[in-house]
LUMMAR-22651 format. One record per residue (C-alpha): x, y, z. Coordinates in steps of 0.2 Angstrom, whole numbers, plus 5000, padded with zeros to 4 digits. Example, Ala and Ser with C-alpha at 12.3 -4.5 7.8 and 13.67 -1.06 7.14 Angstrom:
506249785039506849955036
***
This chain:
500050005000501450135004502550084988500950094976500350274985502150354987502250294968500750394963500950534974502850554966502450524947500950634949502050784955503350754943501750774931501550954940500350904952500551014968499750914980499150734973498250664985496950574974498650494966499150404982497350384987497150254974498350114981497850145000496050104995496349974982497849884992497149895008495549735008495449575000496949544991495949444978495149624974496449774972496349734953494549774953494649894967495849994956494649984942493050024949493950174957494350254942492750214932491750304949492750444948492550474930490650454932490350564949491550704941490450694924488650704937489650844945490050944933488350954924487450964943488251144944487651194926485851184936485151374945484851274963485251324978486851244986485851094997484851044982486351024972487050914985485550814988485650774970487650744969487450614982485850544975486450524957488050444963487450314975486250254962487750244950488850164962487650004961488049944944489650004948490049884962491449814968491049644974489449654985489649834990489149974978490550084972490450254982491550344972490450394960489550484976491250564982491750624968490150714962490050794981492150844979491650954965489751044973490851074988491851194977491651354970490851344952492351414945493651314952492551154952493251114930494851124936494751034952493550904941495250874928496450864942495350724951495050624935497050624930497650594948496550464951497150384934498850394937498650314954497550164947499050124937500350144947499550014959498849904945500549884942501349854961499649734963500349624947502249634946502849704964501449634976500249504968499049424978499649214980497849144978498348944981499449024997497949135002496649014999497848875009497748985025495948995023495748815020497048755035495748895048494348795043495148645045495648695064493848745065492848585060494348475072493748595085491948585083491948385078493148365093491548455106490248365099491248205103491548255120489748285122489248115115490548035127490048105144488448215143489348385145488348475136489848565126488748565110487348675116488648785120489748775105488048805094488148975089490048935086489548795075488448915066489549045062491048915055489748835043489349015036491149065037491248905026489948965015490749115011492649065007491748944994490649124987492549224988493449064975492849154958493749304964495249174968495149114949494949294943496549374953497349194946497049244928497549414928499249384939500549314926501749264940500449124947499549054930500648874933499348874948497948834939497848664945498448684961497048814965495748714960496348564970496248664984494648764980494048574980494448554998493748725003491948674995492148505004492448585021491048695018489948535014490548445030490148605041488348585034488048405041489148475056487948595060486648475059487348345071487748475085485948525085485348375086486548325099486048475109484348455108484148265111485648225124486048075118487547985128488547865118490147805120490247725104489347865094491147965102491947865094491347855079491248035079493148075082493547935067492448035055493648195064495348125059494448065042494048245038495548325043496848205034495548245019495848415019497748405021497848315006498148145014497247975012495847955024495447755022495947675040494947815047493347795037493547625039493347645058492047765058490947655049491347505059490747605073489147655065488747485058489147415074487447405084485747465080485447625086484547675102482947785098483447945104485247925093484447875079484348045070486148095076486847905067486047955051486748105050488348045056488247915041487648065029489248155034490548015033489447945015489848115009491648125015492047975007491148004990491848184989493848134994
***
């Protein structure tokens, strides 16, 4: 962030800007989030300063008074900012930009208007260039990091349920809203791959990754899969306090299964033993839902490995 912005705000005085601060603006914002996104943070930066500095400008060719004008500006540029969006969120700088050149006098506000749109330019490729070539986002490392979290995550949350199943603690109840917000974290690292793929494409360094990226969003989509029947079991585990000794162990089999699954290692001896325990005995009545869904998630498991 501090190379792309000292970048922009040095080029852009070399290019007789006096102060540039919309040149070193640029690679703050677009550096600063996901770094799956400073491509199209850049991007969508420029294009929203292009569009509120046109609405802008024609706003102050209208006879209204001051507040009207504003109102307008920041109407006109939010309403732009949707198709405009970066990602979920709408693109505000349309907005910005259109209330940067109201807040000026009407005489000032061209120039002002230029000086924006060039600056802004200039900084968008300055840190296009540091988020390719100086600092490009590793998607199979970032993904990896996300992947290993989710991993410690689904250990954590197979390992309370199991606990629970063995001695009647009642860790699960606990853990529920823990177990809820895992599976949607799950949910959205599967929603965030396509902007993996896209940083992937348009970084030359990290093209050999192809394959590599899509092993690994494979895993990212499984976890999220097993978190689903995760969340299942711990509710219904919580809600009918089911004590079973061999339903732990079954249950910490299906644990090791998934986590040498989504290291990359062959899960076999553990699914093996999991499903021994299951088939084992028929189920009492009150464990009866919680060993179905205990099958579901280890059927799954061994399908999707």
């Amino acid at each position: 962030m501090a190379l792309a912005a000292s970048l922009g705000w040095w080029l852009a005085s070399l290019a007789g800007a006096q102060r540039p601060i919309f040149a070193a603006l640029v690679g703050l914002v677009a550096l600063s989030g996901d770094p799956f996104q400073s491509l199209n943070v850049s991007v969508a930066r420029v294009v929203g300063v292009f569009a509120g500095v046109g609405m802008g400008l024609a706003l102050l060719q209208l006879d209204l008074r001051l507040l009207w004008l504003v109102v307008l500006a920041l109407f006109a540029g939010t309403l732009a900012g949707i198709p405009l969006r970066v990602g979920d969120r709408p693109n505000i700088q349309a907005a910005v930009s259109a209330l940067f050149l109201i807040g000026l006098s009407r005489t000032g506000a061209v120039h002002a208007g230029v000086a924006r749109l060039w600056e802004t330019a200039l900084g968008a490729g300055v840190t296009l260039v540091v988020a390719v070539v100086v600092w490009p986002p590793h998607p199979v490392r970032e993904l990896g990091g996300r992947l290993g979290r989710l991993r410690q995550e689904l250990a954590a949350d197979l390992a309370a349920i199991a606990d629970d199943l063995a001695t009647g603690s009642g860790a699960t109840a606990k853990r529920l809203d823990d177990v809820r917000a895992h599976s949607l974290d799950a949910v959205r690292e599967v929603l965030a791959l396509d902007q993996a793929r896209h940083a992937l494409r348009f970084n030359p360094l990290r093209r050999r990754d192809a394959a590599e990226l899509e092993e690994t969003a494979r895993l990212v989509a499984l976890a999220a899969r097993l978190f689903r029947h995760t969340r299942s079991i711990a509710r219904d585990v919580a809600d009918s306090h089911v004590r079973d000794p061999r339903l732990a162990g079954a249950t910490r089999a299906i644990a090791e299964a998934a986590d040498l699954t989504l290291r990359g290692e062959e899960p076999t001896a553990a699914v093996r033993r999991a499903s021994a325990a299951l088939a084992a005995d028929p189920p009492a009545r009150e464990a009866f839902v919680v060993v179905t869904q205990l099958r579901q998630l280890l059927a799954d498991l061994d399908a999707l490995a």
